[in-house]
Legacy VTK file of the C-alpha trace (Angstrom):
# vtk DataFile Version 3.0
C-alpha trace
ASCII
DATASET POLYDATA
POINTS 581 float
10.012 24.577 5.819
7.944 24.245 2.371
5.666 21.807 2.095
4.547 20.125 -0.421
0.650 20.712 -1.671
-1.530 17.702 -0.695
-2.119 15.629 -3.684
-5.996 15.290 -2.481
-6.180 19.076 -2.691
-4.530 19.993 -6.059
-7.013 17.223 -7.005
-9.795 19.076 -5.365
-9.170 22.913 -6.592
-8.885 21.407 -10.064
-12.558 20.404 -9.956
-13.536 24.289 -9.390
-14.436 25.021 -13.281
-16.728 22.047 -12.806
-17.998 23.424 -9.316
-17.812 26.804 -10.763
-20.486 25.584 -13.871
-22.639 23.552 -11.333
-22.748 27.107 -9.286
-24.434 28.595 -12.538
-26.561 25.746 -13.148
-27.849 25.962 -9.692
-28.505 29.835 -9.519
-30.446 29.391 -12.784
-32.536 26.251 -11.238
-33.094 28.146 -7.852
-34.439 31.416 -9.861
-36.634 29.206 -12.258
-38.125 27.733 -9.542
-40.079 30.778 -7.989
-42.049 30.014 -11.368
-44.725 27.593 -8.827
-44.743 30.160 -6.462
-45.753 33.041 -9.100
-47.925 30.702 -10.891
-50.017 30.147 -7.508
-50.015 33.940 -7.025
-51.341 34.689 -10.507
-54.125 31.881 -10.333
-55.363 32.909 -7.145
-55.213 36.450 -7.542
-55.938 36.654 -11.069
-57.812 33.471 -12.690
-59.523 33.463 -9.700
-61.078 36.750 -9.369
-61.036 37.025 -13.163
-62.581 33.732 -13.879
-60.286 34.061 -17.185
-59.840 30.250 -18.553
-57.322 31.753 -21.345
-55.034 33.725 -19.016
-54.978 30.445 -16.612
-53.988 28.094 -20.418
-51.425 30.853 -21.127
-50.061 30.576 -17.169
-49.846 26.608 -16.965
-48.273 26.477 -20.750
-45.488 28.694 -19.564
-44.834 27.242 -16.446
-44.745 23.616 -18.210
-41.707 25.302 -20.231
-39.927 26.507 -17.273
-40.423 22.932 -15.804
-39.040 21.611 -18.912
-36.389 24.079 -19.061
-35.976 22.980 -15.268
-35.618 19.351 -15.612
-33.014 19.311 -18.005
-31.212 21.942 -16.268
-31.481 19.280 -13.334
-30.213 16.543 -15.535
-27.457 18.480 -17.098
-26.101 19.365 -13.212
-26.398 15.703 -12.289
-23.954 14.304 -15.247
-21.667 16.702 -14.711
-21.129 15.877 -10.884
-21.028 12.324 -12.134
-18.238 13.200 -14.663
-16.416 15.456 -11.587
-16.190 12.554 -9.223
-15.099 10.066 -12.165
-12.109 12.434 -12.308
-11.128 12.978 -8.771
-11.280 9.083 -8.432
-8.992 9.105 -11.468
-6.219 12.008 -10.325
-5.978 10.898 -7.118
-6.299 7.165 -7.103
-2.677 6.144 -8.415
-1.241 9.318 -5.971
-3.099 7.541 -3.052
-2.253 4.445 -3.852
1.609 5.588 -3.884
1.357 6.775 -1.168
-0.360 3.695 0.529
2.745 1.511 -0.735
5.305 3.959 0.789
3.703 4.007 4.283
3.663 0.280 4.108
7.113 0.210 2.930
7.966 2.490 5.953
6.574 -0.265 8.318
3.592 1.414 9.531
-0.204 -0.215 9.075
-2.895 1.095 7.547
-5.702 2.409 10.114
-8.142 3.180 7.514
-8.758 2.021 4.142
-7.698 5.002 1.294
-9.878 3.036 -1.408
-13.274 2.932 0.223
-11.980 6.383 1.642
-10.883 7.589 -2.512
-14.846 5.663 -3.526
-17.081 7.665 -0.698
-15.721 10.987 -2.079
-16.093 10.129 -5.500
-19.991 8.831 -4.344
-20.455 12.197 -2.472
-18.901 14.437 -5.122
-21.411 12.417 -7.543
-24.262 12.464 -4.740
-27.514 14.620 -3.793
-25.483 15.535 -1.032
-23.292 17.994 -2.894
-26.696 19.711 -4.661
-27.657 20.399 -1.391
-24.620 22.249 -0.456
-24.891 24.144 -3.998
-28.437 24.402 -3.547
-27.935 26.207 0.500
-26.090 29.486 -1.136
-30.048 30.756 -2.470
-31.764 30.412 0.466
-31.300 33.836 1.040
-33.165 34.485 -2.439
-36.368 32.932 -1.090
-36.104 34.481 1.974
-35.662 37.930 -0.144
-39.049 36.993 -1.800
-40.684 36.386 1.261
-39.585 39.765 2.726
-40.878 41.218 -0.969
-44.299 39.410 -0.190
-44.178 40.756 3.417
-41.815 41.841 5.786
-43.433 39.699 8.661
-43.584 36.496 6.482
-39.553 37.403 5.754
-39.151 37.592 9.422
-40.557 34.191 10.049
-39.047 32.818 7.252
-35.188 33.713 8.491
-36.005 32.593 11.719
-37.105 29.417 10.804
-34.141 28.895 8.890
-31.237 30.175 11.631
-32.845 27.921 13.640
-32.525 24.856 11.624
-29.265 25.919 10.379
-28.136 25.985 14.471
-29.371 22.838 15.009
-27.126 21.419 12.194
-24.493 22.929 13.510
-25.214 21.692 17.096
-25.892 18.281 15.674
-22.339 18.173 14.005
-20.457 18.879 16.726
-22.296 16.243 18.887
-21.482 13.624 16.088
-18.507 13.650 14.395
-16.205 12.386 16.924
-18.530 9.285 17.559
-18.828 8.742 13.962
-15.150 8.840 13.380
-14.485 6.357 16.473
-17.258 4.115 14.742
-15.389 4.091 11.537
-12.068 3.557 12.981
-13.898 0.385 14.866
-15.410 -0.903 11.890
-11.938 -0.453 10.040
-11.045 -2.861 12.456
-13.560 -5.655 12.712
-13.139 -5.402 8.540
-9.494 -5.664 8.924
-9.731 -9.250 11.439
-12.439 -10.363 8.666
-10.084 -9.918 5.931
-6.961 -11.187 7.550
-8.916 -14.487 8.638
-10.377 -14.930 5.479
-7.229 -14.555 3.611
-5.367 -17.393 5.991
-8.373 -19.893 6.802
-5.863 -22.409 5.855
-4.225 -21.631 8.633
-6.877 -20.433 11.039
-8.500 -24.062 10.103
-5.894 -26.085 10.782
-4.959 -24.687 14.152
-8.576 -24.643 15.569
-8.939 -20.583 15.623
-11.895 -20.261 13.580
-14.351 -19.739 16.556
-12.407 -17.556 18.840
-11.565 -15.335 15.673
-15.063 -15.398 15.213
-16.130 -14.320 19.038
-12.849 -11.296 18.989
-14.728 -10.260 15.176
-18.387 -10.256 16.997
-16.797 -8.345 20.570
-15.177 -5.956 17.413
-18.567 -5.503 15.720
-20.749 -5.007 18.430
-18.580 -1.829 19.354
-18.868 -0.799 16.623
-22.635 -0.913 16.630
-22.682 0.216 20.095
-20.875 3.565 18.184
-23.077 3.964 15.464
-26.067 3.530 17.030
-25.338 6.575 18.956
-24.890 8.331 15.915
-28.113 6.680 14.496
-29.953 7.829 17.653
-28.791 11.455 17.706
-29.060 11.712 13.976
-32.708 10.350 14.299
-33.107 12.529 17.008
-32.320 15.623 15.282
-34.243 14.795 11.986
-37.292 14.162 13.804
-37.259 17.476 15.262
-36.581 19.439 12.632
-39.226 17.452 10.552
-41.726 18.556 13.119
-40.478 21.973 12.971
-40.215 22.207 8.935
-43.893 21.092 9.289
-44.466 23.782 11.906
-42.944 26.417 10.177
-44.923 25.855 6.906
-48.039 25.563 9.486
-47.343 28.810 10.578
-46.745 30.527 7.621
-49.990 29.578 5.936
-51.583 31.073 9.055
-49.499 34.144 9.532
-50.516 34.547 6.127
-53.815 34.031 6.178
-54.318 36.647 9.445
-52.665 39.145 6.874
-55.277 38.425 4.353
-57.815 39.111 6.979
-56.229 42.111 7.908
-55.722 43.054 4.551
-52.215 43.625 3.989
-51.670 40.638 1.523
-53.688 38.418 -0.775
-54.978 34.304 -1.133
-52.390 34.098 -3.343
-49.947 35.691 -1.204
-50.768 33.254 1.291
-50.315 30.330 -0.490
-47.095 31.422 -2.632
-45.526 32.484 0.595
-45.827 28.847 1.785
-44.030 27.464 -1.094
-41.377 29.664 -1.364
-40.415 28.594 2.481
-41.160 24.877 1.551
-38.673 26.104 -1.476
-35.809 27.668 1.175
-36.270 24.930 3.529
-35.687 22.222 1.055
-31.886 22.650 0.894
-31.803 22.449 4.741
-33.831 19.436 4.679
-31.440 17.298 2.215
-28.209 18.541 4.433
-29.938 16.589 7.219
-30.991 14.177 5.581
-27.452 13.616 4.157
-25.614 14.627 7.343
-24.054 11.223 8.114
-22.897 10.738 4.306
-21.113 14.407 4.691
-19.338 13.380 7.885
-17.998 9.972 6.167
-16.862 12.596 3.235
-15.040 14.891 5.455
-13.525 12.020 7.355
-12.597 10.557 4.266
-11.035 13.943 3.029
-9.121 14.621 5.904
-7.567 10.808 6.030
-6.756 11.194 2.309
-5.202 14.459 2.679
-3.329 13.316 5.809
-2.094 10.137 3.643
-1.173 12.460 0.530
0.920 14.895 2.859
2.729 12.567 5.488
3.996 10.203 2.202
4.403 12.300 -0.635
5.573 11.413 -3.573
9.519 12.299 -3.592
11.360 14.703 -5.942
12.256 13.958 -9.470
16.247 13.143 -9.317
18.541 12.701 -12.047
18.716 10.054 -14.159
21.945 7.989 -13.319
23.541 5.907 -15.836
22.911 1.909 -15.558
25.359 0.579 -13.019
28.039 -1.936 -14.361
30.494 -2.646 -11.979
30.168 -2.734 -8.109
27.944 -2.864 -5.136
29.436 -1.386 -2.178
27.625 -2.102 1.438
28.957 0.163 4.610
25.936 -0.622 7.002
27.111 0.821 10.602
23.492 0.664 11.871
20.039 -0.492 9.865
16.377 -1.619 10.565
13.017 -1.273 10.018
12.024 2.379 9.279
9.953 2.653 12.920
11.761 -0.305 14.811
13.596 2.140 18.331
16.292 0.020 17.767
18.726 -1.354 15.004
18.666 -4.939 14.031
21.435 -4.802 11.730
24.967 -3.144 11.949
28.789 -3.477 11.845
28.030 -5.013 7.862
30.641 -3.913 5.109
31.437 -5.481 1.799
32.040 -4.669 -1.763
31.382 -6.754 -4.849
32.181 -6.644 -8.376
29.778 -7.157 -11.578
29.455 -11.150 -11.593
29.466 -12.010 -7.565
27.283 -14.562 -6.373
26.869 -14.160 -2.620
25.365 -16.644 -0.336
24.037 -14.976 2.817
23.866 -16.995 5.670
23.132 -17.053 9.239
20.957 -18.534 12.145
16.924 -16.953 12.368
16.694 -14.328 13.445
20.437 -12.809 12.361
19.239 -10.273 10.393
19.106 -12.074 6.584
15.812 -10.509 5.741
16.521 -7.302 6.925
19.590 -7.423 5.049
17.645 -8.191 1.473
15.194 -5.533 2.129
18.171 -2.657 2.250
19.678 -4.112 -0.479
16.699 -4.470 -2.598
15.987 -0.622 -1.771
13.201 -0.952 0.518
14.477 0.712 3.711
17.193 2.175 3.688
20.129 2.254 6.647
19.911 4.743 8.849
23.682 5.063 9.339
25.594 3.882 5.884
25.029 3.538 2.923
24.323 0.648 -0.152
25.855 2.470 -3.543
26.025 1.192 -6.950
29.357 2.214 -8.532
29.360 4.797 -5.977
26.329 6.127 -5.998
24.237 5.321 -2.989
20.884 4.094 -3.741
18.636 6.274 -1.908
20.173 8.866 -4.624
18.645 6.937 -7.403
15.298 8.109 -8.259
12.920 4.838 -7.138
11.209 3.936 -10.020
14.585 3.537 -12.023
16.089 2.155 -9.083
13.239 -0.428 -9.045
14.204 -1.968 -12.995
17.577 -2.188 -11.727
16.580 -4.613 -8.809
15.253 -8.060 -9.005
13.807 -9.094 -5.165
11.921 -12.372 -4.774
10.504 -12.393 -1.165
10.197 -14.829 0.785
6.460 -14.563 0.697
5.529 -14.600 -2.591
2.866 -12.467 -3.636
1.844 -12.444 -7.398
-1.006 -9.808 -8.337
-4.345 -9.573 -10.108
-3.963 -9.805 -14.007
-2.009 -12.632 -16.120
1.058 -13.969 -16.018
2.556 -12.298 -18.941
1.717 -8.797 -16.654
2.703 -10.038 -13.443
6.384 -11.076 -14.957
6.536 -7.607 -16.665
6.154 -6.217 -13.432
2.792 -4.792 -14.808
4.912 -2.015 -17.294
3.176 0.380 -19.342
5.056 -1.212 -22.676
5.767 -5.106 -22.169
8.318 -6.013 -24.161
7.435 -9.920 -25.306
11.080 -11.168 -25.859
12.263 -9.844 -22.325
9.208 -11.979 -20.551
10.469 -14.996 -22.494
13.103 -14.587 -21.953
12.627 -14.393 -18.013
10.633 -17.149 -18.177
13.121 -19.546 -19.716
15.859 -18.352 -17.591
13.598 -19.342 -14.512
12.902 -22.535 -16.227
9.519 -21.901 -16.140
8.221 -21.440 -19.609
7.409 -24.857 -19.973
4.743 -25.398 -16.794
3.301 -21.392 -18.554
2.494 -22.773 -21.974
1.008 -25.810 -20.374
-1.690 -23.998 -19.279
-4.797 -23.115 -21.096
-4.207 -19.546 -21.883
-0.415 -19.760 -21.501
0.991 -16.245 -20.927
-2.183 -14.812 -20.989
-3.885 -16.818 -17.976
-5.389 -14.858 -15.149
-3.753 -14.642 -11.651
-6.767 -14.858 -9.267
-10.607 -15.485 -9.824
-10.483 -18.956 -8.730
-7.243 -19.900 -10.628
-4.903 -21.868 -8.337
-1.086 -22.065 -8.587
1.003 -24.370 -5.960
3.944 -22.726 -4.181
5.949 -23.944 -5.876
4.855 -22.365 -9.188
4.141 -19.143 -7.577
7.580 -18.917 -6.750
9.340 -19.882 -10.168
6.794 -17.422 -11.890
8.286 -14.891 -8.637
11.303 -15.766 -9.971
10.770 -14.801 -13.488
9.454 -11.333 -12.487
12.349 -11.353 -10.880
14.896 -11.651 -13.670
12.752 -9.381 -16.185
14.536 -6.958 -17.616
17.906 -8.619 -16.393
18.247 -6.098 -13.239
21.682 -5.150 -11.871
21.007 -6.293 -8.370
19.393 -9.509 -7.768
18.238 -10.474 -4.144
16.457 -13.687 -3.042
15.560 -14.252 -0.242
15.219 -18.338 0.382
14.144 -18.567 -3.034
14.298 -22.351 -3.061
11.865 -22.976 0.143
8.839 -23.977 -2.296
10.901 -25.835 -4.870
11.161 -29.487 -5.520
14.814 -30.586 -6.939
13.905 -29.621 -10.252
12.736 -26.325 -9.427
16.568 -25.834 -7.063
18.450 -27.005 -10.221
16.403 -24.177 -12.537
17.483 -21.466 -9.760
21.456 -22.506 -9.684
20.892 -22.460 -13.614
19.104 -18.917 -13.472
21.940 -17.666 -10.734
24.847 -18.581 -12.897
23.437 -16.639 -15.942
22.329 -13.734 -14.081
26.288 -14.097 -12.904
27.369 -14.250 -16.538
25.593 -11.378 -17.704
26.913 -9.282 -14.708
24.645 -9.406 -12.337
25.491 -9.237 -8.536
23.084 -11.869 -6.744
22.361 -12.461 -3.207
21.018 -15.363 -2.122
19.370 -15.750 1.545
19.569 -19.427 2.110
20.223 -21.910 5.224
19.622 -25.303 1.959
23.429 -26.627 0.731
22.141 -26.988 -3.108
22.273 -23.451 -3.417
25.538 -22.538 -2.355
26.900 -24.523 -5.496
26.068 -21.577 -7.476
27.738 -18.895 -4.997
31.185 -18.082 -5.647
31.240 -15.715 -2.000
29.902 -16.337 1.061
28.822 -13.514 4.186
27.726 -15.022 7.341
25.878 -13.422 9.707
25.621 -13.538 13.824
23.147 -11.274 15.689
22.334 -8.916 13.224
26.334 -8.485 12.677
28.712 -9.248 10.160
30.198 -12.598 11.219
32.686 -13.037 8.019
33.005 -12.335 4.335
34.848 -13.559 1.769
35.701 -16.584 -0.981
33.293 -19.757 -0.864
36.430 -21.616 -0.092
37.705 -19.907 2.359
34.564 -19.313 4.681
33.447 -22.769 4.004
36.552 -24.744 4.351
36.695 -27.654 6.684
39.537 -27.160 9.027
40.804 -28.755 12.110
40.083 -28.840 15.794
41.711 -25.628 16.936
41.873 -23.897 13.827
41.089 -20.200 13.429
38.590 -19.859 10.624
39.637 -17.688 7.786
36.384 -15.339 8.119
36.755 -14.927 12.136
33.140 -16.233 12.117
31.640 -17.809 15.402
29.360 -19.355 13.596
31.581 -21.524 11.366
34.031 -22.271 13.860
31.812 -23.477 16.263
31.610 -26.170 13.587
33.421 -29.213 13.430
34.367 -30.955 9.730
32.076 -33.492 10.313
29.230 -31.440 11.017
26.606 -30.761 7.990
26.924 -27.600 6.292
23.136 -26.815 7.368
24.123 -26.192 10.566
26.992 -24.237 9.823
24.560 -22.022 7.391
21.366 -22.885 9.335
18.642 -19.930 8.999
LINES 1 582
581 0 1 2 3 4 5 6 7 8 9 10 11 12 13 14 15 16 17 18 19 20 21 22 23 24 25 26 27 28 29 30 31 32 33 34 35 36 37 38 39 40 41 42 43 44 45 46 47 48 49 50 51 52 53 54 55 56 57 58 59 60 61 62 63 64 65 66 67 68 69 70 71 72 73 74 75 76 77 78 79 80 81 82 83 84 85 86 87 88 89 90 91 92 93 94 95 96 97 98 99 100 101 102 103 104 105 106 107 108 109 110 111 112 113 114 115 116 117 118 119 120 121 122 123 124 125 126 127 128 129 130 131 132 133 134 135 136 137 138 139 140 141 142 143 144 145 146 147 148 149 150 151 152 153 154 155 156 157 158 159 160 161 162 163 164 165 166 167 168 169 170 171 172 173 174 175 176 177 178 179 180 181 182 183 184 185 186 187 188 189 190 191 192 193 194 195 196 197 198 199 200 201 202 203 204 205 206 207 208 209 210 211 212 213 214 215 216 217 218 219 220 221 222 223 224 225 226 227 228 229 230 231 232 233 234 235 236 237 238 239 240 241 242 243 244 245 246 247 248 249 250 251 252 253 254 255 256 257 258 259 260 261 262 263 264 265 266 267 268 269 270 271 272 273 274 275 276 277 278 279 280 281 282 283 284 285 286 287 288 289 290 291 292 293 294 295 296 297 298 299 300 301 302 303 304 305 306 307 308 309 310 311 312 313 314 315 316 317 318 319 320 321 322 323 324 325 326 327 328 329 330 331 332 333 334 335 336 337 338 339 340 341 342 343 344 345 346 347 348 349 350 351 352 353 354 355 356 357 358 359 360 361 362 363 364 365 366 367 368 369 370 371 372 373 374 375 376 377 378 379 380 381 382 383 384 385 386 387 388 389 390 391 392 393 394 395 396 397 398 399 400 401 402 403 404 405 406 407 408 409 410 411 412 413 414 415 416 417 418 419 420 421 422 423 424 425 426 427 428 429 430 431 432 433 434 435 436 437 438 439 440 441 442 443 444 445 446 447 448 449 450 451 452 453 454 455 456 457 458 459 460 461 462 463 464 465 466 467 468 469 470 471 472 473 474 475 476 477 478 479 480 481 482 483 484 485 486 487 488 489 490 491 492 493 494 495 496 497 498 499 500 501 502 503 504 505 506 507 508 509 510 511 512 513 514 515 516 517 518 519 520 521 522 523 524 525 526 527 528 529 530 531 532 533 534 535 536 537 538 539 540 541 542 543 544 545 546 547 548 549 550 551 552 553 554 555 556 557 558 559 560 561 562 563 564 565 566 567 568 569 570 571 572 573 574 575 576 577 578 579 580
């Protein structure tokens, strides 16, 4: 079957012109920087014997050029890896992201986090650590000089390098796993941190605060008991390639110096062939060095590219024209996308442009599930939603998405002002639809109280009370007056002002055509309903006319809907038992 390319590596491959340049850049540093090596060679086996002050001016003039030449080679290669990991973090943030939102949508949790994972590549791409990697392809250029110098200094040379190149390789395999089970700990302990933080109210109130703290502590100190074992056998293995770097280099100046005194190569010979391994070790040296900040990369990678090709973005579909008629529900069996079993089923209906629909039913019934299929969120595994008979999971999701109007029951408004956050963050806000929403949610007034009105920012210390959160939900809500609106106990922060705004808000969303659903247990709102569908166990309990459902009737009578619910109700019980969540 074809698969789609990973978003992460179309992202990748188009950084190769960039990687292609820094290639060039680093062939042309690696050649320029023999220059020391030659310079030592010519001033010991030259100046030296010589004693020619103007040949050892002309020598240190030119090599200050090639140094200059050099450096801003060096500097050149260093903003352009900065400008290559800007752009990855731009091309495949918003793809990530996407993809993030439709993995939550499909129920499952994050186990990492994609924007620290999206940041570390963008720091390695932009790190020494990459150099190093473009710098390890020339190492067989210095050992080619060394062979030129001698064939025995060659020979030590290459063998100094397989063996530190083995050790790497050795070292990788004995750390990666750990490192990724240290990660996936500390993803963890950061994710009980977070969640805590985020509801101290609540972990405050109910006395949690120190065992949280004690499970975060138990969470961390695996995780340190992880890392340190990647700390130790890192350490391990740069300490003993230090000591044989140093070795090596020890042993070249004397393998070079017995050659002297046999007289098969120079002083100078000596000491260039020194720095020319120094030179073809260095590369080596910074992979080690930066071996733990690789591993996070390639973790990183391989999470990213897992994320971009499990919840790819889906196909381009055809537009459909703006529904203005009906919603038609034929639900034989729904639930969450990775729930075994269905917790919803046996629900059909059909509504006309204008309903109002009160859904009702004890906790637990299946009311929330319910909003969620009909707000486009999951869709039913056997049925199907359609909007003048089109089934939604048809539409393409982003124009499905300005058709729909869902107010959760936990209200979550985002980062930016108000005026964004009730444009539903669009690309081009138009001013008079916002307004617009904002009256209709009778919430205009409480915005242009405020010191920046429209423009005030959500977040940095800026409190709203539930209550205003939710009539500001509301107004997102209504923007762009969408086809299908679903609320789901939309009143549950509202005082009586705030439920008498909604019923207003309901009836003109009915007026301009609208179909509304309403999840609600509270009386007030079904004054604005004009059809009622009851729920019982996840099942379809009764549908039908306000009246009819709802009408009192006598001991013995058979009500209209055939709901349990209701007729386990006597006339002089309250409706909120009847409706009760």
């Amino acid at each position: 079957m074809f698969q789609k390319k990973s978003t992460v590596t179309s992202s990748w491959r188009a950084l190769r012109p960039g990687f292609t340049a820094i290639g060039f850049f680093s062939l042309t540093l690696n050649v320029l920087m023999l220059a020391g090596p030659l310079y030592m060679l010519q001033v010991y086996d030259r100046v030296l014997t010589s004693q020619n002050v103007d040949t050892l001016i002309a020598l240190t003039v030119l090599l200050g050029g090639v140094f200059v030449v050099t450096g801003l080679l060096d500097l050149i290669r260093m903003r352009i890896l900065a400008r290559l990991g800007a752009r990855f973090e731009l091309q495949v943030g918003a793809p990530i992201l996407q993809a993030s939102v439709r993995r939550r949508v499909q129920g499952k949790p994050p186990a990492e986090n994609p924007a620290a994972d999206v940041n570390g590549l963008r720091d390695f791409i932009s790190g020494p650590a990459l150099i190093a990697f473009f710098d390890a392809p020339w190492i067989p250029l210095y050992l080619g000089v060394l062979y030129l110098l001698h064939p025995y200094l060659g020979a030590l040379g290459l063998a100094g390098a397989l063996l530190l190149t083995l050790m790497a390789l050795i070292n990788n395999a004995r750390s990666s796993d750990v490192m990724q089970d240290a990660s996936r700990a500390r993803a963890r302990a950061d994710s009980l941190f977070t969640s805590s933080e985020q509801n101290a109210e609540l972990v405050h109130a109910m006395g949690m605060t120190g065992d949280l703290a004690r499970r975060w502590t138990a969470l961390q100190h695996d995780a340190h008991h992880l890392k340190s074992r990647v700390a130790d056998r890192l350490a391990g293995f740069s300490v003993m390639s230090k000591t044989i770097r140093m070795a090596l280099q020890s042993g070249m100046l004397g393998l070079g110096a017995a050659l002297a005194v046999a007289g098969e190569a120079t002083a100078g010979v000596m000491i260039a062939a020194t720095i020319v391994l120094a030179r073809a070790l260095a590369p080596i040296d910074q992979l080690i060095g930066q071996w733990r900040t690789f591993l996070a990369a390639r973790g990183s990678y391989k999470s990213l590219r897992a994320l971009s090709e499990t919840y790819p973005a889906p196909d381009k579909r055809l537009a459909m024209p703006r529904p203005q008629i009906s919603l038609n529900a034929a639900i034989a069996q729904a639930g969450p996308p990775l729930a075994k079993n269905a917790t919803i089923g046996g629900i059909e209906f059909g509504l006309s442009a204008g309903d109002v629909v009160a859904v009702i039913g004890h906790s637990g019934s299946g009311k929330s599930t319910l909003a969620r299929m009909l707000a486009g969120i999951w869709v039913p595994q056997r049925g199907a939603i359609r909007l003048d008979g089109t089934p939604m999971d048809k539409w393409d999701p982003e124009e499905l998405g300005r058709l729909i109007g869902y107010l959760p029951q936990e209200v979550q408004l985002f980062d930016g002002t108000i005026r964004e956050n009730i444009a539903r963050f669009s690309t081009s806000i138009d001013d008079a639809r916002v307004l617009a929403a904002a009256v209709s949610a009778d919430v205009h007034g409480l915005i242009s109280s405020l010191p920046d009105g429209y423009a005030t920012e959500i977040g940095n210390g800026f409190h709203l009370s539930g209550g205003q959160r939710q009539r500001i939900a509301l107004a997102r809500a209504l923007y762009n007056d969408p086809f299908v609106l679903v609320l789901d106990e939309p009143n549950s922060d509202l005082d009586g002002q705030g439920e008498l705004a909604l019923r207003t808000a309901i009836r003109a969303a009915s007026a301009r055509g609208a179909i509304t659903f309403v999840m609600t247990h509270r009386p007030s709102t079904l004054e604005a309903v004009n059809k009622v569908l009851t729920l019982n166990k996840g099942m379809q309990s009764g549908f039908g006319d306000k009246e009819d459902i709802l009408r009192p009737r006598q001991p013995g009578q058979v009500a209209p809907s055939k709901s349990p619910q209701l007729a386990a109700r006597s006339p002089q019980q309250p409706m909120e038992q009847g409706a009760a969540q």
